[in-house]
C-alpha positions, 0 to 999 in steps of 0.5 A: 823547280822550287820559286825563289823567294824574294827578299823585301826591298829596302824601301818596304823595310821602311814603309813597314815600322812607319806604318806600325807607328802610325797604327800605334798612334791611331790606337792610343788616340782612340784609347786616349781621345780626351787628351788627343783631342785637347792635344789637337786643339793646343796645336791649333791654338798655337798655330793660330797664336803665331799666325799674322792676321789681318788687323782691323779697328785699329786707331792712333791715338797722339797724347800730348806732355804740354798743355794743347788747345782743344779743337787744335788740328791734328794732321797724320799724314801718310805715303801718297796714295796713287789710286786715292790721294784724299785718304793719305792725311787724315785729320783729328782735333784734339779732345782732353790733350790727345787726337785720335783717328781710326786708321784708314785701311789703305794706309795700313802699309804706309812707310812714312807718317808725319803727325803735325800739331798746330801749335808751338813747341808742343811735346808728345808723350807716346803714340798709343796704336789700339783696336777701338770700338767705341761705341761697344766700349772696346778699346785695348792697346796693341803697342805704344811708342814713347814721344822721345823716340819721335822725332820732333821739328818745328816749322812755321807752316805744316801740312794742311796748315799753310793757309794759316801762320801758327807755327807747326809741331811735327813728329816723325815715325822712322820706317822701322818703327811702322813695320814695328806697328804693323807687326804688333797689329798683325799679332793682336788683331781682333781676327786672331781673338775671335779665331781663338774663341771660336777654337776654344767653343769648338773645344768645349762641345768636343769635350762634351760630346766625349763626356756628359753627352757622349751618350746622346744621339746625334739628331739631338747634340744638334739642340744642345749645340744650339743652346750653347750658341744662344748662350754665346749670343747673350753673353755677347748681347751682355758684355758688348752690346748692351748700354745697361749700368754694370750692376744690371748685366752682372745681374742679367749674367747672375740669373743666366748662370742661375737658371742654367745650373738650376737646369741641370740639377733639375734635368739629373734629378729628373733622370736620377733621383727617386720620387722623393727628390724630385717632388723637394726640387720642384718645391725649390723651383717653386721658391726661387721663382718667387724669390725672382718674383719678389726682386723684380717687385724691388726693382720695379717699384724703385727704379721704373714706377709708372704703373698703368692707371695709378693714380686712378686706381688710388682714387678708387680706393680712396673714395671706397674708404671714405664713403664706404658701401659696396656699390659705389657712386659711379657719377661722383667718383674722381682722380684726386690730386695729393695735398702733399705726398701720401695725402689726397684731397676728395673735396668736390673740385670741378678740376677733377677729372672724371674717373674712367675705371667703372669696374665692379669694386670687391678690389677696391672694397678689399683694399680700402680695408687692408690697406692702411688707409685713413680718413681725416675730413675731407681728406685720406692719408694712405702709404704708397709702399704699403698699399703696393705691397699689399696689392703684391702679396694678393698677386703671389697668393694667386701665383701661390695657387698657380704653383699648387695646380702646376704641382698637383696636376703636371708630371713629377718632372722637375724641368717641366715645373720649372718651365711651368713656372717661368711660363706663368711669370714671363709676360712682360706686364706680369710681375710689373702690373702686381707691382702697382695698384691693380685690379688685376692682381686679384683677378688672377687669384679669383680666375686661378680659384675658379680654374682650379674647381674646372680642373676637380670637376674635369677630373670627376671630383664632383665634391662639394670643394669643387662647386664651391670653388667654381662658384667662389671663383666665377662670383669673385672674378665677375665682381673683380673685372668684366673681362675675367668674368668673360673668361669665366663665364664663357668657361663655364657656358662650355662647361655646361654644354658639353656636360649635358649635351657631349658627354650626356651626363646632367647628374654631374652637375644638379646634385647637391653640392651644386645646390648647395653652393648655388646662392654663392652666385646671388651676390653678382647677381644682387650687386649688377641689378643694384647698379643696373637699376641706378645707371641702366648699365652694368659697365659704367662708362666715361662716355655714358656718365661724363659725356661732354668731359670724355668729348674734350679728352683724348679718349675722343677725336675730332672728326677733322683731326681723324685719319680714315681708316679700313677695316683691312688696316684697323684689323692688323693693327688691333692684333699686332698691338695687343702683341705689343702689350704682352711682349713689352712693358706697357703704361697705359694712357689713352695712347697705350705707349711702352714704358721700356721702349726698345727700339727694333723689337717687335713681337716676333723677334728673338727678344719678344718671341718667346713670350709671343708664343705664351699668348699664341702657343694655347691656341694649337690645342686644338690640332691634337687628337681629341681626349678629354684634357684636349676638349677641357683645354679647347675651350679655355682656348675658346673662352680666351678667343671669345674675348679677344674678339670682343675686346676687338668688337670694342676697340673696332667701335672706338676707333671708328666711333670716337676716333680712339684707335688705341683705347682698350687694346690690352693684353694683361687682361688676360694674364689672370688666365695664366694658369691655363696658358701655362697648362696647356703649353706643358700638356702639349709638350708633355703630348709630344716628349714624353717617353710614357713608362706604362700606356694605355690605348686611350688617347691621354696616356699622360694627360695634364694630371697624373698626380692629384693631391688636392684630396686622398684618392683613397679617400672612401667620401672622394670616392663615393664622389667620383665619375669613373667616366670622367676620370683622367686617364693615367692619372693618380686618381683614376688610377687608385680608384681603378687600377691597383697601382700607380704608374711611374712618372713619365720621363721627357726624351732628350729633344724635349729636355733640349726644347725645354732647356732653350725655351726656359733660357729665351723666356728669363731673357724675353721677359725680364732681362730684355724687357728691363734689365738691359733697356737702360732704365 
């Protein structure tokens, strides 16, 4: 007997083209899931729109049509509070015709107020009810009551009045009118923006991740979220927080907009753009960070000053123009007071203080030649603006000559040139030091001349250009400041021994470009015996040279006046400064304080961090697996800790010796170094997020240098000059000596575009924009 089939029931005819219109839906959400999206988030905001929300910073502000005393009590008096009765009055003076007071919570839901002014016949001209934060200068209106609808008595004693006989002037608010308040607070409450602005964040990264970062692997949309969060942070930090001028936050905003269009133009290029392109992007990225090096030159000579040892420094000059020579007179060397503005006064005078410099003079000598300079008698005329325009235009040669290594040497990836650039210019006394009267200005040049003759002689060019670019460099540096010719000949010591020691190869260094260059080195060595020979020393002290004068200065402590201390403190103390003065703009006085306070920063925290890492980052070379740039990189990180430690030898002496804990604690002495701090940060970052096109089995598949312009590798005399052992591996040379062609250009994975990306983000706010723009200064 064939089964009966049953007919649907009626409810399953109606749960049937429910269903289908549901699966209609989901299908056109998924065909159209921009507009779905935006769709949702429309719904969202205009719920969130009609939603009462608890208000917050809300404050009533009475503004009066007559003329009322200032300082005149104002009373708002509200329903008796049973749990608290102190909060129902609350009291305001008058300030500039009108009484303010924030709104105690637990009158939020009061059905009466009463305002009572101490005075008679007093008129009010509207009842203002706003959110203010004064102190973040947010102050907006809810709703706004005229004082006719008020209503108005006048009674001999009022409120918290009766002690006294001024008449009173009351105003009454019906409870209507507060249930209309309450409303209006509910609806514009400070909660209700930020909802909405978290929605519409919530929005814009939903929307990327649909579009431009639809393609990006979900570990990594992480990393730009992140950045788009820090972005949120400093738009707030600019627009809300800061006490800065507007003209320094529209600036601020201005290079943030600036750096992250400059990011992603040089991301698409990167990812894009042929070979071509990208070498003109990074030449453009070259030129904007010196464009961006020049407006803090303006900013900085204009509107802060105070460059560290100024007008020591001058005096140098000075006595180097009027009595000429290249080894000065230490002992009659003096800080000259001006006659009057540009001129100075060398007359003997036992009121001038001793000058403490004592370094050796190819900087002084320099610029008493170039600078503009004039003896008249006993005195020398000289133009502030010129001599530090001339002391700034020797710093960017030197950061011209940092931007030719990073070009030549660092991948063709255009986001990397960009990092290595504001890598090279973040430190906070970087640019601000250049812009004074400073040694250090050349030091960067002579140090960055010889880096790049390591950089040849690592790279197997054992040409004459090399040696004599190491021995140009070594010999200027050393005859510049003692502390880069420490760097330099630390370096070089290294250098040396690992050649003929390591590497087993003496005939890289003793052949004839090396003798041929060799007499370069007699002129420090002619110039330290000459002073060796007149004051047994080849650094000139203060202490040495002026002895009772340096006893009665703050460079000496007496022992009653001193503050014991261990070597367990001392030694902290030493590191964490010489943080300090990488990471904040420093003036340098006998107590080294900084010239841009900023109070709560500290070395490790968001706004100092990341230029922290420059000075700390180097020293991680020594974790990654050993190759030839590795050992090279090794020892510039030892070159630097040599003379850290004895940097902290001298200051451990002068703190325990004199009583001087914070004499010689400075850490731009090692910023003429920056193009080894720079390298070495964008070689590991390289080592760690490059994704290489073609690879070897050697450990250095990408190395430092994969393009080398500095001569044609084809070059049949650079040839001829070249070590195939000590060749970079991956790099142009090597590979047009050895290989047959060259290989593409290494590309950065998506984490290493993010971490470039945000590092390059925290270095323009950490070493500029913090450091100065948003100080207050």
């Amino acid at each position: 007997m064939r089964a009966r089939r049953r007919s649907p029931s009626l409810s399953t005819q109606s749960v049937q083209p429910a269903g289908n219109a549901l699966s209609r839906a989901g299908d056109w959400c998924r065909r159209h899931r921009i507009l779905a999206w935006t769709v949702l988030f429309a719904l969202a905001a205009v719920v969130i729109s009609c939603m009462p929300m608890k208000p917050i910073n809300i404050a009533y502000k009475a503004t009066f049509a007559t003329p009322v005393q200032q300082g005149t009590a104002v009373d708002f008096t509200f329903d008796r509070n049973a749990i608290y009765p102190e909060a129902s009055p609350q009291r305001a003076t008058v300030t500039d015709n009108q009484a303010t007071i924030n709104l105690d919570p637990l009158n939020r839901n009061s059905r009466t107020l009463s305002i009572s002014v101490e005075a008679d016949n007093v008129k009010m001209q509207s009842l203002i009810v706003e959110i203010s934060v004064p102190k973040n200068n947010i102050e907006y209106i809810v709703t706004e009551i005229p004082g006719d609808n008020l209503a108005a008595t006048t009674t001999p004693n009022a409120g918290n009045s009766a002690a006294t006989n001024t008449p009173a002037s009351t105003f009454t608010l019906s409870q209507h009118q507060l249930s209309a308040i309450r409303k209006a607070t509910q609806q514009k409450s400070a909660i209700k923006a930020y909802s909405l602005l978290l929605l519409a964040v919530l929005y814009a990264f939903t929307l990327a991740r649909l579009t431009i970062l639809r393609n990006v692997a979900k570990r990594y949309f992480g990393l730009y979220i992140l950045g788009a969060f820090l972005v949120v942070i400093f738009a707030v930090t600019l627009w809300v927080r800061s006490t800065a001028t507007w003209q320094y936050r529209l600036l601020a905003g201005g290079l943030a907009l600036a750096l992250i269009v400059a990011l992603i133009v040089n991301h698409w290029a990167g990812t894009k753009g042929n070979e071509k392109l990208r070498k003109a992007l990074i030449l453009i990225d070259y030129g904007g960070i010196l464009a961006f090096v020049a407006l803090q030159f303006r900013l900085f000579t204009r509107h802060l000053g105070n460059f560290p040892d100024e007008g020591t420094h001058l005096s140098y000059i000075a006595f180097m123009k009027m009595h000429g020579g290249w080894v000065p007179d230490f002992r009659a060397m003096r800080i000259y007071p001006n006659l009057q503005p540009g001129v100075l006064n060398l007359a003997d005078d036992p009121h001038n203080t001793f000058n403490y410099l004592g370094h050796p003079p190819l900087y002084y000598k320099l610029m008493s030649l170039i600078g503009g300079m004039s003896v008249h008698g006993n005195t020398v005329a000289y133009s502030e603006t010129r001599l530090w325009t001339t002391s700034f235009i020797i710093g960017v040669i030197g950061l011209l000559l940092v931007m030719y290594i990073g070009f030549t040497r660092i991948p063709h990836i255009p986001v990397l040139h960009l990092l290595f650039g504001l890598i090279v210019i973040s430190p906070a006394n970087m640019v601000y030091g250049m812009s004074g009267l400073s040694n250090d200005t050349l030091l960067l040049l002579t140090v960055t001349v010889f880096t790049l003759g390591v950089i040849r002689f690592m790279e197997g060019r054992y040409d004459w250009v090399t040696y004599l670019l190491i021995a140009v460099g070594f010999s200027a540096t050393i005859l510049t400041k003692l502390t880069g010719g420490m760097i330099t000949a630390t370096m070089a010591v290294l250098l040396v021994l690992y050649t003929l020691l390591v590497a087993r190869k003496p005939r890289r260094i003793f052949r004839p470009a090396f003798y041929v260059t060799a007499p370069i080195y007699l002129i420090p060595v002619a110039y330290f015996a000459t002073l060796f020979s007149r004051l047994h020393t080849i650094q000139p002290s203060f202490q040495q040279l002026a002895p009772k004068e340096f006893m009665t200065t703050g460079w000496y402590t007496p022992m009653g006046d001193r503050t014991p201390l261990t070597i367990a403190e001392y030694t902290p103390y030493f590191f964490r400064r010489l943080l300090d003065c990488w990471s904040s703009i420093i003036s340098y006085t006998p107590a080294a304080q900084p010239s841009v306070t900023r109070p709560g920063t500290t070395p490790f925290t968001f706004d100092a961090l990341a230029v922290t890492l420059i000075f700390l980052a180097p020293i991680a070379v020594f974790f990654f697996a050993r190759s030839k740039t590795q050992r090279y990189l090794s020892m510039g990180a030892i070159a630097i800790l040599v003379t850290v430690l004895y940097q902290f030898k001298s200051g451990f002496t002068g703190a325990f010796d004199r009583g001087n804990i914070d004499g010689g604690v400075q850490s731009r002495y090692y910023q003429c170094a920056m193009a080894f701090f720079a390298l070495a940060i964008i070689w590991m970052i390289v080592q760690v997020f490059a994704r290489t096109i073609r690879s070897s089995n050697r450990a250095d598949s990408v190395p430092v240098s994969p393009y080398s312009a500095d001569s044609s590798p084809t070059d049949p005399t650079l040839a001829n000059s070249v070590d195939p052992d000590s060749a970079l591996p991956g790099s142009t040379l090597s590979n047009s000596v050895l290989a047959d062609s060259t290989p593409p250009a290494p590309r950065l994975s998506s984490a290493g575009t993010a971490f470039v990306a945000a590092i390059s983000l925290l270095l323009l706010y950490d070493g500029f924009i913090s450091t100065f723009l948003l100080s207050g200064r």
